[in-house]
C-alpha positions as CSV (number, residue, x, y, z in Angstrom):
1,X,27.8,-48.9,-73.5
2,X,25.8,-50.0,-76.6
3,X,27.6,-49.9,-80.2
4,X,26.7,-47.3,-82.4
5,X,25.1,-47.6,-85.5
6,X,26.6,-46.0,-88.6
7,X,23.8,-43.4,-88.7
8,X,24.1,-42.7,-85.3
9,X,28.0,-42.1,-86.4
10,X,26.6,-39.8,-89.2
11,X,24.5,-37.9,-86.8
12,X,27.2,-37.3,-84.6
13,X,29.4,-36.2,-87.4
14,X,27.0,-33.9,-88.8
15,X,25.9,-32.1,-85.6
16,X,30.1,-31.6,-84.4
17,X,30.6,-30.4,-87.8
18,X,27.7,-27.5,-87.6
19,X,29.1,-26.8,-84.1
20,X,31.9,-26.1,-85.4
21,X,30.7,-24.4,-88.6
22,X,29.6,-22.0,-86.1
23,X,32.7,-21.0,-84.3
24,X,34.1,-17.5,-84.7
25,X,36.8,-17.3,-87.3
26,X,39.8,-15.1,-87.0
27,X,40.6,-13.4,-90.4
28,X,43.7,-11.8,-91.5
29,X,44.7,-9.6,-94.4
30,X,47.0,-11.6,-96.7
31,X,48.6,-9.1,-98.8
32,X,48.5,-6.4,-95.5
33,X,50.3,-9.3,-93.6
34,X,52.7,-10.4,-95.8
35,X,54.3,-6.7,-97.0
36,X,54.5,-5.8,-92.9
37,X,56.7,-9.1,-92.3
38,X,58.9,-8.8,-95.5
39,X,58.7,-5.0,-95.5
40,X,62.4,-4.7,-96.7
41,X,63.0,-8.1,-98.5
42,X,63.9,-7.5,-102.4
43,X,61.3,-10.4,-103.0
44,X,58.5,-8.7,-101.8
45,X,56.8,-8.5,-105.1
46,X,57.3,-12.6,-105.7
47,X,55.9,-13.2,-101.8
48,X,52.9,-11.4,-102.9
49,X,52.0,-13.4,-105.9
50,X,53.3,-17.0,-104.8
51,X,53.8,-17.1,-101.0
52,X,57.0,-16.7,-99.0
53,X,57.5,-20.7,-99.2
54,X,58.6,-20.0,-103.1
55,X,61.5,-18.1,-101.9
56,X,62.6,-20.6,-99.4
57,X,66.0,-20.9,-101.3
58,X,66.3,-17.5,-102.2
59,X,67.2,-16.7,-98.8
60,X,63.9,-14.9,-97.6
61,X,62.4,-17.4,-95.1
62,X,66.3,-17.3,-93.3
63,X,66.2,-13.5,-93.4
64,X,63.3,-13.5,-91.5
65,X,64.8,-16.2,-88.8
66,X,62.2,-18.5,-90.0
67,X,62.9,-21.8,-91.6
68,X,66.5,-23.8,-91.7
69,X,68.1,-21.5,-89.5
């Protein structure tokens, strides 16, 4: 098998990267997402706005059985 040039590297690149480009993408709701899996946490509010990660040592994450359990 003959080396490939660098361009021929680029091409490849560029055509896996439009295939891919082209691939159905699965979409979810953030905010709809995040109040249905801390429903009942008393950080709800502060998940919304920063992520669930930011209440990591708050005790959110282990509620959930997530994380450091």
């Amino acid at each position: 098998m003959a080396k490939k040039t660098d361009e021929e590297l680029y091409d490849v690149a560029i055509n896996m990267i439009g295939s891919v480009a082209k691939l159905p993408i699965i979409r979810v709701d953030r905010e709809a997402f995040l109040r249905q899996q801390f429903a009942d946490s008393e950080y709800l509010d502060e998940i919304l706005e920063h992520g669930p990660a930011t209440c990591i040592y708050g005790g959110v994450i282990a509620e959930k059985g997530g994380w450091g359990d």
